[in-house]
C-alpha positions in Angstrom: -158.8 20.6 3.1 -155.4 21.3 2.1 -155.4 24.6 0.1 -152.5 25.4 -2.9 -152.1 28.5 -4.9 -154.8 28.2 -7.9 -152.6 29.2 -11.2 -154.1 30.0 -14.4 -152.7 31.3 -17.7 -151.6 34.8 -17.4 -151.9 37.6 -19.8 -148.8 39.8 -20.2 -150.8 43.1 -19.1 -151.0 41.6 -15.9 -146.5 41.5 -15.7 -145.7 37.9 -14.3 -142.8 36.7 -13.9 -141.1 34.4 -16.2 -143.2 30.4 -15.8 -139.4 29.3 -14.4 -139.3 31.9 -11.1 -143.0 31.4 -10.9 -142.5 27.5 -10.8 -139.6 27.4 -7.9 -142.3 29.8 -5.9 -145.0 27.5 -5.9 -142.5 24.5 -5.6 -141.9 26.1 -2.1 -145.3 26.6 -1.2 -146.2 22.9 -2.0 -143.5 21.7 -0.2 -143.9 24.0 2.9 -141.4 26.1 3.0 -144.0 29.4 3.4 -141.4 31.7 4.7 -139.2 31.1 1.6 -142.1 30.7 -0.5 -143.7 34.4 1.3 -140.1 35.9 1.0 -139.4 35.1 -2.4 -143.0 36.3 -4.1 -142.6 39.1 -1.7 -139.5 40.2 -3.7 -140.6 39.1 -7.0 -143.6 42.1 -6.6 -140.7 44.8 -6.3 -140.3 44.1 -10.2 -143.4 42.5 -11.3 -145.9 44.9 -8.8 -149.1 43.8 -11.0 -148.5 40.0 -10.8 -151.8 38.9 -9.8 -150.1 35.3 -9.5 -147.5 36.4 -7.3 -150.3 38.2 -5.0 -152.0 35.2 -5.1 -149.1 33.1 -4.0 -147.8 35.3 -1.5 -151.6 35.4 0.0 -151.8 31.4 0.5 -148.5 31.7 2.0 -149.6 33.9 4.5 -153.2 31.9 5.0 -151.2 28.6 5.3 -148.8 31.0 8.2 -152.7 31.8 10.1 -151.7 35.0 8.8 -154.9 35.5 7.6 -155.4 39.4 7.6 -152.1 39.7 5.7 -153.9 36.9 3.2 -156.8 38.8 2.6 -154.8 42.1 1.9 -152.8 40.3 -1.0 -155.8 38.5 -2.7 -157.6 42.3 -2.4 -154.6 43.3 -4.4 -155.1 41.0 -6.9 -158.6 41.5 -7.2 -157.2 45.1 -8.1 -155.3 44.3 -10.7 -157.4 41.5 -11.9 -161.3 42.0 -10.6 -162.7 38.9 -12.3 -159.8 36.6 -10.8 -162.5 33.9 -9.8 -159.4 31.8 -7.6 -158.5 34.8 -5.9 -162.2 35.2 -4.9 -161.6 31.4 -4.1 -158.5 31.5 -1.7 -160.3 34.9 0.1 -162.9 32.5 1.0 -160.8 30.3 2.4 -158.6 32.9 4.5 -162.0 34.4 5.9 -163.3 31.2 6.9 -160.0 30.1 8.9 -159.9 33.5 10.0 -163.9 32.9 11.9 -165.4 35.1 9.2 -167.9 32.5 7.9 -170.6 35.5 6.2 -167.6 37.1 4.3 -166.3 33.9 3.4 -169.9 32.6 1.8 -169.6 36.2 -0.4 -166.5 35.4 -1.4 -167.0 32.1 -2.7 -170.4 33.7 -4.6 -168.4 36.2 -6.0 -165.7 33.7 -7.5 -168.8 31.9 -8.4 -170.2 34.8 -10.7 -167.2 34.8 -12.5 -166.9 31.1 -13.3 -170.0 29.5 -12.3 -168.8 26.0 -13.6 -166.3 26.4 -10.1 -167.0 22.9 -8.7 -164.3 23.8 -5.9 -165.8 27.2 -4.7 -169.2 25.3 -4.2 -167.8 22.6 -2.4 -166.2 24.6 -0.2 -169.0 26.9 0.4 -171.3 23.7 1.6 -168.5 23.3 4.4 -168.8 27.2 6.0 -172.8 26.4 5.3 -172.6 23.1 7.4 -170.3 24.7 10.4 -173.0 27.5 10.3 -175.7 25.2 10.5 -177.0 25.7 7.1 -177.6 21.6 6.6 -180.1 22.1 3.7 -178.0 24.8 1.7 -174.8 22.7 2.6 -175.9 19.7 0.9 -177.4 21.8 -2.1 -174.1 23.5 -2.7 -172.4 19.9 -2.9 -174.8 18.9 -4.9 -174.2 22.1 -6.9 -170.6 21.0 -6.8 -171.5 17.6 -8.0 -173.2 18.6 -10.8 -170.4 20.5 -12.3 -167.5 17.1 -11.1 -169.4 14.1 -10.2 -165.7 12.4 -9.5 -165.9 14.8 -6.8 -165.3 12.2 -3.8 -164.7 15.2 -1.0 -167.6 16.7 -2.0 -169.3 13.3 -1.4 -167.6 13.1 2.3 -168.6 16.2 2.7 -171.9 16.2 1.8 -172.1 12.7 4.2 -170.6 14.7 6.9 -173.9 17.2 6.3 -176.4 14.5 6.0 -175.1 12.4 9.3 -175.4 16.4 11.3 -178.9 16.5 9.7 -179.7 12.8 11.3 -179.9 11.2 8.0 -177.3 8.2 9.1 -178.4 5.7 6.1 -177.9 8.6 3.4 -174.5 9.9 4.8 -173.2 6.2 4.7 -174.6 6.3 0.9 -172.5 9.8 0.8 -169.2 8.3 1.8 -169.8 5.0 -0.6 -169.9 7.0 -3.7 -166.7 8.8 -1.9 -165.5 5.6 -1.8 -166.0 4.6 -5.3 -164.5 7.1 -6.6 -161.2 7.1 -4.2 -160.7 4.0 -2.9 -158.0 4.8 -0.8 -159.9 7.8 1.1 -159.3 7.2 4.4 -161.9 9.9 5.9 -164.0 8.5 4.2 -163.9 4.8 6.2 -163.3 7.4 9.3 -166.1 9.0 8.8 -168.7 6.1 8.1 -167.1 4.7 11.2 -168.2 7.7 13.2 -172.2 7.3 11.4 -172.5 3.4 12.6 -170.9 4.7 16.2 -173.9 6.7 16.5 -176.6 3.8 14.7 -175.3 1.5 17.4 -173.4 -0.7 14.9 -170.1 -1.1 17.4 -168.3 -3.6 15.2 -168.9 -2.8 12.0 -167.6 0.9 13.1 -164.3 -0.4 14.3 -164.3 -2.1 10.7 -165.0 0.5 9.3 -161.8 2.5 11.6 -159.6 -0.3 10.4 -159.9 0.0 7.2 -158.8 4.1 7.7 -156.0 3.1 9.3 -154.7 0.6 6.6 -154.5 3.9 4.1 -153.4 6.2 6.9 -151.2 4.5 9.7 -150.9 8.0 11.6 -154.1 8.3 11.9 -154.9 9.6 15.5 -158.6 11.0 14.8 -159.3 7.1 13.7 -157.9 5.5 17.0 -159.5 7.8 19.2 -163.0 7.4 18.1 -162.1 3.4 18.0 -161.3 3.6 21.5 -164.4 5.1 22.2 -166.2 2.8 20.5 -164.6 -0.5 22.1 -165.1 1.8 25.2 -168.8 1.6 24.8 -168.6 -2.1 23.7 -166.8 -2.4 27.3 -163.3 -3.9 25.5 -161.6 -1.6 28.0 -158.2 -2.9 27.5 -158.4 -2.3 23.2 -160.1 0.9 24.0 -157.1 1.9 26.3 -154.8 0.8 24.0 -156.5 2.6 21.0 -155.8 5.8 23.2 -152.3 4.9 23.6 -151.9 5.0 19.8 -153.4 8.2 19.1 -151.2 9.7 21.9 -148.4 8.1 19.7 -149.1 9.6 16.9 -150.4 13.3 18.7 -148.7 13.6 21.8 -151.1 16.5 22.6 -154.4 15.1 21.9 -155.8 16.5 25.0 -159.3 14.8 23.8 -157.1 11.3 23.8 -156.2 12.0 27.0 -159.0 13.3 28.8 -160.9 9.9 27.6 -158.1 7.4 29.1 -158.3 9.5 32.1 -162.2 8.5 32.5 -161.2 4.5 31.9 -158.4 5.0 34.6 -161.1 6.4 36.8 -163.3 4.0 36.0 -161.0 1.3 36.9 -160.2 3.0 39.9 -156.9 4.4 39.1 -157.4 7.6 40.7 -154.0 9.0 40.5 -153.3 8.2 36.8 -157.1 9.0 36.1 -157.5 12.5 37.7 -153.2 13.1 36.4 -155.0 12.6 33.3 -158.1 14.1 33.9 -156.0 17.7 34.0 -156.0 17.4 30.2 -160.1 18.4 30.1 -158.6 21.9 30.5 -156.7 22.0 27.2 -160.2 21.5 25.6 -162.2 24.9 24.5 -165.4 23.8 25.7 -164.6 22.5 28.2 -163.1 25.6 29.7 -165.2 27.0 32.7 -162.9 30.2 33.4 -160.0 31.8 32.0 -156.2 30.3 33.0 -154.6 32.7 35.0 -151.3 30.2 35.7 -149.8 32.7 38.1 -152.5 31.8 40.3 -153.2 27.9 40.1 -152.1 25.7 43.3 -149.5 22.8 43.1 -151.1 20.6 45.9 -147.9 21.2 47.8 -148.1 24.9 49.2 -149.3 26.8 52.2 -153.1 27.6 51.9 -152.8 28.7 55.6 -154.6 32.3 55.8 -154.6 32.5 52.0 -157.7 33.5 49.7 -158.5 30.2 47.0 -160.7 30.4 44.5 -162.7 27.9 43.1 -165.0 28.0 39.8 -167.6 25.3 39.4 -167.4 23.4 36.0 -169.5 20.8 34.2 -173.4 20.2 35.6 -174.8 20.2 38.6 -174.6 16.4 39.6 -170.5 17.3 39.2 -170.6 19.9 41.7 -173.2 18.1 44.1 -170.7 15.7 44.3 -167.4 18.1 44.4 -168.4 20.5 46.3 -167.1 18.2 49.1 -163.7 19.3 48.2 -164.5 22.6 49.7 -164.4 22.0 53.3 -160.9 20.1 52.9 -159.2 23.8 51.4 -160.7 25.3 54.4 -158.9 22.9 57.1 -155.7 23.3 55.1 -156.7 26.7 56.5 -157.5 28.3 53.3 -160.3 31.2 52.5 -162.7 29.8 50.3 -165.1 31.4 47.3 -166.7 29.2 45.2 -168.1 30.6 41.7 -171.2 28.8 41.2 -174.7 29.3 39.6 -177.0 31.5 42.1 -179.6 28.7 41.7 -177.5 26.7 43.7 -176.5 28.7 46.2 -179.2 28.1 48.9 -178.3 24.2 48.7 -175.1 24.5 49.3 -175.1 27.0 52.1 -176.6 24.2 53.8 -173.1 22.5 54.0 -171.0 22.1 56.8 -168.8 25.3 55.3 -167.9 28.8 56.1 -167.1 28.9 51.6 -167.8 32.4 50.3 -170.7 31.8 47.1 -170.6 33.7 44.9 -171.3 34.5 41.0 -168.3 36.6 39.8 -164.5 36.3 38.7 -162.9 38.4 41.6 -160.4 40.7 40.4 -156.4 38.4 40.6 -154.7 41.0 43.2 -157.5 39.4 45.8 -156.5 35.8 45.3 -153.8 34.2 46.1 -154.9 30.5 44.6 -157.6 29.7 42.4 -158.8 26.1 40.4 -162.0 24.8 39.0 -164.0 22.5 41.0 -162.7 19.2 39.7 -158.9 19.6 39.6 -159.6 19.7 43.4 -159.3 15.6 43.3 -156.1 15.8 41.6 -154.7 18.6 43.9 -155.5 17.0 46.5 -154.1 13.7 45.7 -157.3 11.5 45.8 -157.0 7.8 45.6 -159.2 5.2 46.4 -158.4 5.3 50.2 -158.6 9.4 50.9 -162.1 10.1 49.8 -163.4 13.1 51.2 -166.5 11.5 52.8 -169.2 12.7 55.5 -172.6 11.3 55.5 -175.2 13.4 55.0 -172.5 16.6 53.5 -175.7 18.7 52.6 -179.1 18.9 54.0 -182.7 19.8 53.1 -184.9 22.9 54.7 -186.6 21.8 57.5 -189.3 23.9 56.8 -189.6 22.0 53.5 -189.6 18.7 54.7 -191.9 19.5 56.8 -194.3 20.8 54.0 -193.7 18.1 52.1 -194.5 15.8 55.0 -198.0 16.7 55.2 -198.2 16.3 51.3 -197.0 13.2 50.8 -198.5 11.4 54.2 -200.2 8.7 53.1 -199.2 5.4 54.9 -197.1 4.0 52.1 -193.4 3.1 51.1 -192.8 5.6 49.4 -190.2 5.3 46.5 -188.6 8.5 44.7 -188.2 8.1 40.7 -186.2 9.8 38.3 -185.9 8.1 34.7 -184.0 10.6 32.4 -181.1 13.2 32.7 -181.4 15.9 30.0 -180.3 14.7 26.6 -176.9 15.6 25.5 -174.3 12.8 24.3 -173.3 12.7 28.0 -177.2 11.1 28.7 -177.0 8.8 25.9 -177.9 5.2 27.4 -178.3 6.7 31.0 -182.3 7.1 30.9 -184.6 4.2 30.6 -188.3 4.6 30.1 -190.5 5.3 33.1 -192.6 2.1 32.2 -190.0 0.2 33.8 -191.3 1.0 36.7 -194.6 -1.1 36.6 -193.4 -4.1 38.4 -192.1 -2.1 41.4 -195.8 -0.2 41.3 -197.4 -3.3 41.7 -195.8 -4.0 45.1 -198.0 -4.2 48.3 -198.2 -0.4 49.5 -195.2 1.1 47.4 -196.1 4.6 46.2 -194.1 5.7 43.2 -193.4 9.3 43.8 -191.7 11.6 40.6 -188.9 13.4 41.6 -188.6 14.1 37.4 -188.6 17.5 36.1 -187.8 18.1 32.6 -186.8 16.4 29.2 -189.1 12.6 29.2 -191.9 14.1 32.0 -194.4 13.7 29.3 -193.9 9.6 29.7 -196.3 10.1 33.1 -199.5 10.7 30.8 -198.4 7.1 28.7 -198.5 5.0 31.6 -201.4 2.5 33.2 -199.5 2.5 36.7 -200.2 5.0 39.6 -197.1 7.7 40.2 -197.5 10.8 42.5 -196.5 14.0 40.6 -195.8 16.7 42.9 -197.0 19.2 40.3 -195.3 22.3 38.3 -194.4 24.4 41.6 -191.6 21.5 42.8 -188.4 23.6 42.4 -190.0 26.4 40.9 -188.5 29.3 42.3 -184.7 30.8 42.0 -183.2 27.6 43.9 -182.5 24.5 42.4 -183.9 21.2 44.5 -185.0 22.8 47.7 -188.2 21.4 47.2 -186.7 18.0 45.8 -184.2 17.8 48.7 -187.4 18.0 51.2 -189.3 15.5 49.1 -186.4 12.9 49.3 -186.5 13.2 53.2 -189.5 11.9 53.2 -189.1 9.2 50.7 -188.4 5.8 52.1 -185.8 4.8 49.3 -184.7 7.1 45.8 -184.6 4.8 42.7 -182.7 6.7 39.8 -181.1 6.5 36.8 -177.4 8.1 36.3 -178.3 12.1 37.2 -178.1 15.2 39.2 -180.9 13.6 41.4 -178.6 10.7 42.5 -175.8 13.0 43.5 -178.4 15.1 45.8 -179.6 11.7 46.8 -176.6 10.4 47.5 -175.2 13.8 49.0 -178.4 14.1 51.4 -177.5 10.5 52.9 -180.9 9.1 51.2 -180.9 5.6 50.8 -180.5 5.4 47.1 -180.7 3.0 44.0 -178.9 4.0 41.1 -180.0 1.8 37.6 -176.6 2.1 35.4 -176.1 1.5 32.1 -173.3 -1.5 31.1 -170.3 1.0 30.5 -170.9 4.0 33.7 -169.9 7.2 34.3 -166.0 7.1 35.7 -167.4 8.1 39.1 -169.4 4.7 39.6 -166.0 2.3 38.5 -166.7 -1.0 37.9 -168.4 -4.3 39.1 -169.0 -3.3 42.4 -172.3 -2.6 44.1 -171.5 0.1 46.1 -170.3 3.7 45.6 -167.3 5.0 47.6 -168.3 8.5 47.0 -171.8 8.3 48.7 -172.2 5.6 51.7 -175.9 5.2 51.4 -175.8 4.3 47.7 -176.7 0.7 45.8 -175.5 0.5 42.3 -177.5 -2.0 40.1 -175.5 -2.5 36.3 -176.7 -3.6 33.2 -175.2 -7.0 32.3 -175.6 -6.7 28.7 -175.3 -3.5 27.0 -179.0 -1.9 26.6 -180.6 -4.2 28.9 -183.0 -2.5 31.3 -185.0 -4.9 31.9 -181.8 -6.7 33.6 -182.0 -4.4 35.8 -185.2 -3.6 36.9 -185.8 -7.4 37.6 -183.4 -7.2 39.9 -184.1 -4.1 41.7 -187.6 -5.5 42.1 -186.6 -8.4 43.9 -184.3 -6.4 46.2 -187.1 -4.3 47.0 -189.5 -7.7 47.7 -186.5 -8.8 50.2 -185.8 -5.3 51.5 -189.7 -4.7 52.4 -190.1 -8.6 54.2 -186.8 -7.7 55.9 -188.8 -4.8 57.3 -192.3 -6.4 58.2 -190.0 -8.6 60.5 -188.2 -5.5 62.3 
């Protein structure tokens, strides 16, 4: 929300400046020239030091800088002078909440609210620190508040839409943005943002509408062609959605979100070079940060690692490093000395790999390093194309002791099949997991013994089923080490059947012979069309067709598994 001085009539006990010099200040300000704007109030308060305008000014001048504590100080001096100056109250808020003070800025707006409760602006405003906190119930009363007081409010209608879709209210948010809408036809983020609610409904073509229509008021809009690219990505129009990209990066050259998803339909094309080139951009996004940069320190692919210390941190979840670790063993015969950073629960997997790396948990100190990168630049660093895959089949191995143990579990005289239905649910899982009772057909096969390799989010599905499935029980994987007992359980399995997860990168990284059910649009790492993976050897893709169609694809794994099993009776 773009913020502007708040003016009001002054008094003359308060000393302003003739309405003339007052004018040409805020003039500046609204046209953006701050530092004339900031230099100019600045010297008007060496004559007229009780201006509470001028304090005011000179404070949204320094918030509009990210100068925030020098903000605050000059709306505290106007709150001297003037203690019921509601809009100085106001523009405090505002300062505090850019400044990552959401608490002080709610107490703010409640005190400029005390002083003019009819402040339509200071409730509005409040609802959006309330919604970042969290707070979606006293959000959407404090727009409702604001509502009250302006019902023309159409940002306090987008705003309050943006509250209901976080809440998962999707049809009430779309009502939200309509009465936006009505009021301001020519609100762009308003389109944007009802574009962004039928995204997540499902409604792919109605959403890019909906983009459309925000881009007709706002040309430059790069927030509206990124999220149409990743809808006509999900609708699998990968040539719009790239295109879409394009445009955003025309508009914001460094949209590092733009980036980072062109670099995953490059991948997925299997444009490795462009796509992990790309891919680099993941780094420029907070979250996404997995260490601090220390510059000084990162590799350019091209120098010496002969006798010198590299650090590597993993990044992302576990199936990512399962499947990157790989990288590991390639620094050390470039004759580098590896440490890997990783979680201590993996640790005992990964020691079982053909590596002398150093685990570890800890950011070693930078005089000790000479190198360091996180796990999936390693691609990129080392210049990874379709051709110089890092590949050895099996690259990590179970405990004997547990396959052995697991043997004498599971040794009934069966086929036995290893399931996994459902990754944990974050936006990365969403249409990865199918429903376990997909499964039925492939129980009903002659001496196939469904076996649950499943742990976690969707295990409850095993008590809604009329089909047999051997649960290994709550100890599987129980201790400090991630998938020792899992790893030994898939050496016994005949074949692993799985949807996109950590269980088909161990899987696949353990040289199992694995099925992998994958939704119509994959992961990058899968690419596209092809029935094979050329990052695990053993592997068997099997695609959706049609976007949401499981059924597709079990019909098709079934029958592979009727050939696969006669092929076998006449061995």
């Amino acid at each position: 929300m773009k913020k502007h001085p708040q003016n009001e009539e002054s008094k003359n006990i308060y000393q302003d400046p003739p309405s003339e010099q007052l004018q040409s200040i805020i003039n500046l300000y609204t046209e953006g020239q701050l530092q004339q704007a900031l230099s100019e109030s600045s010297q008007m308060l060496e004559k007229f030091p009780n201006s509470v305008i001028l304090y005011n000014i000179t404070g949204a001048s320094n918030a509009a800088l990210m100068q925030f504590d020098a903000a605050i100080d000059s709306y505290k001096q106007a709150l001297k002078i003037k203690p019921n100056y509601a809009e100085a109250y106001y523009n405090m808020g505002v300062a505090l909440k850019d400044k990552g003070n959401p608490e002080a800025a709610i107490d703010s707006y409640k005190q400029a609210l005390k002083i003019k409760p009819d402040y339509a602006a200071a409730y509005n405003n409040m609802g959006n620190v309330l919604k970042d906190k969290g707070g979606l119930d006293a959000a959407i009363d404090s727009y409702k508040q604001a509502l009250k007081i302006k019902p023309d409010y159409a940002a306090a209608y987008n705003n309050m839409g943006n509250a209901l879709k976080d809440k998962g209210d999707l049809e009430e948010a779309i009502d939200s943005y309509k009465q936006a809408l009505k009021i301001k036809p020519d609100y762009a983020e308003a389109y944007y943002n009802i574009g962004n609610v039928l995204k997540d409904k499902g409604d792919l073509d109605v959403a890019i509408d909906s983009y459309k229509q925000s881009l007709k008021i706002k040309p430059d809009y790069a927030e509206a062609y990124y999220n149409m690219g990743n809808v006509l990505n999900d609708k699998g129009d990968l040539d719009a959605a790239i295109d879409s990209y394009k445009q955003a990066l025309k508009i914001k050259p460094d949209y590092a979100e733009a980036y980072y998803n062109l670099s995953l339909l490059y991948l997925l094309r299997g444009n490795l070079d462009e796509g992990f080139k790309c891919y680099e951009w993941r780094l420029k996004i907070k979250e996404r940060l997995a260490a601090p940069a220390r510059t000084n320190l990162i590799w350019d692919g091209e120098q010496s690692l002969s006798g010198k210390h590299f650090f590597v941190y993993g990044e992302q979840g576990l199936g990512d490093i399962i499947q990157f670790c790989r990288y590991l063993p390639v620094l050390e015969q470039k004759g580098a000395d590896v440490t890997f950073k990783v979680k201590s629960n993996l640790h005992a997997l990964l020691q079982t790999m053909d590596s002398k790396t150093s685990l570890n948990t800890s950011l070693p100190e930078e005089n000790k390093i000479d190198f360091e990168s996180p796990l999936m630049s390693l691609p990129y660093l080392l210049k990874t194309s379709l051709e110089i895959i890092p590949i050895t089949s099996p690259y990590l191995y179970a405990d004997q002791s547990k396959v052995i143990t697991w043997g004498e579990r599971l040794s009934k005289d069966s086929f036995k099949v290893g399931i996994c239905w459902q990754g944990r649910k974050t936006k990365v899982d969403v249409g990865r997991s199918f429903s376990l009772s997909l499964f039925e057909g492939i129980s009903k096969i002659q001496n196939v013994e469904l076996i649950s390799l499943h742990k976690g989010e969707g295990e409850g599905q095993i008590t809604n089923i009329d089909f047999d499935v051997t649960t290994l029980g709550s100890g599987i994987d129980a201790g400090q080490d991630a998938f020792l007992d899992t790893a030994g359980v898939m050496m016994n399995c005949d074949l692993i059947i799985t949807s996109d997860t950590a269980v088909a990168h161990l899987a696949g990284a353990l040289g199992r012979p694995t099925w992998v059910a994958l939704k119509h649009v994959p992961d990058w790492r899968w690419m596209l069309d092809r029935p094979d993976s050329l990052w695990y050897p053993t592997m068997t893709l099997f695609r959706q067709k049609n976007r949401g169609d499981w059924v597709g694809v079990f019909d098709t794994i079934e029958q592979d598994l009727l050939s696969l099993l006669e092929q076998k009776k006449g061995q």
